[in-house]
Structure formats: structure tokens, C-alpha cells
N, C-alpha and C positions, 0 to 999 in steps of 0.2 A: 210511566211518566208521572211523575208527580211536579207539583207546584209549591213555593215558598213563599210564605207571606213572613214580613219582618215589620215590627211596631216598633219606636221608640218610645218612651216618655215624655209626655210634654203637656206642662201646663195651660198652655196657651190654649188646647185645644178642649171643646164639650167632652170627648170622648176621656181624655187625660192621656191620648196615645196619639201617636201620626204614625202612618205607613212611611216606612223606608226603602221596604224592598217588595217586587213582585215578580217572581222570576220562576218560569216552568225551567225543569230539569228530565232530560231525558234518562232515565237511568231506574232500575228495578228495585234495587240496593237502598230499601227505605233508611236499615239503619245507619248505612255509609253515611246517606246524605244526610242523616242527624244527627252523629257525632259532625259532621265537618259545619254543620250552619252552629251547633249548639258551643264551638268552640271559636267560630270565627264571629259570631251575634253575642257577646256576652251578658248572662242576665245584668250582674253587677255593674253592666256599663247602664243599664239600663232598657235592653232591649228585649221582646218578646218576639217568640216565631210561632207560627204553624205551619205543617205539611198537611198538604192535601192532595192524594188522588186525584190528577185533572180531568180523567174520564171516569163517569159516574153510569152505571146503564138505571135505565127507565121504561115505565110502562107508557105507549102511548093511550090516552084516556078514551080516542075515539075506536079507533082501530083494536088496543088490547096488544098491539107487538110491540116488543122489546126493542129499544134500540139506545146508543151511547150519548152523550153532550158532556160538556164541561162542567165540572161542580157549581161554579161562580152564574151560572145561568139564572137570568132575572127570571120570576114567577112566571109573569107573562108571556114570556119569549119562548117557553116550553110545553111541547104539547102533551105533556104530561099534568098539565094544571088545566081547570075550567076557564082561568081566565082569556090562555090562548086564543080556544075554540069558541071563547064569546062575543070576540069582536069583529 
């Protein structure tokens, strides 16, 4: 499974990009699914993509076992970071 982020161009924003798209894609097929975002997102028009793996495995920090979560996981919300376990 992997996930699609898409940026436009845009001045208007601090960053000079706005998100367009955020879309998980169930499929193994990394490269299928980047020829087909990389043809249907054009740079030229202006847009930028990344794929990303939406399960990521981790360690948890107290315990020490292995277990999965989604890439885009805040700091805090993962028991793999100290912030977690410190609140």
C-alpha cells in the first residue's frame, strides 16, 4: 500500500506549494503507480508528487517490539518516540 501526496505551485502560500492531493493506493506496483501519478500530475503544469509507503514498522521504545503505523504519524502519537511515554 502505498500513499500519494501531490503539491501544486502557489505563491500565495509561506511554503510556495499547496497540497492537492492525498490519496492511499492499495497496490504493490511502486513503479505502475509512478508512471501513472507522474503522467497524470504534470511537473510542467506545475505540480509536484511523493509516494510513500504507508505502513512503516518501528520499534516500540518501552517494550523494544516491533510493531507497524502509518508513515505520516505525529511524533507524539508514536510509541516509538519519548514524547509518547512522557505524557
Amino acid at each position: 500500500m502505498y500513499t500519494v501526496i501531490v503539491f501544486k505551485a502557489d505563491k500565495r502560500k509561506k511554503t510556495g506549494e499547496r497540497e492537492v492531493l492525498y490519496k492511499d493506493y492499495d497496490t504493490d506496483n511502486k513503479s505502475m503507480l509512478e508512471h501513472t501519478v507522474k503522467h497524470t500530475w504534470l511537473s510542467s503544469a506545475g505540480f509536484r508528487y511523493e509516494i510513500h509507503q504507508t505502513m512503516v514498522k518501528r520499534t516500540n521504545m518501552m517494550g523494544g517490539g516491533e510493531y507497524e503505523e502509518r508513515f505520516d504519524t505525529p511524533n507524539y502519537c508514536s510509541p516509538s518516540s519519548e514524547s509518547y511515554w512522557s505524557m
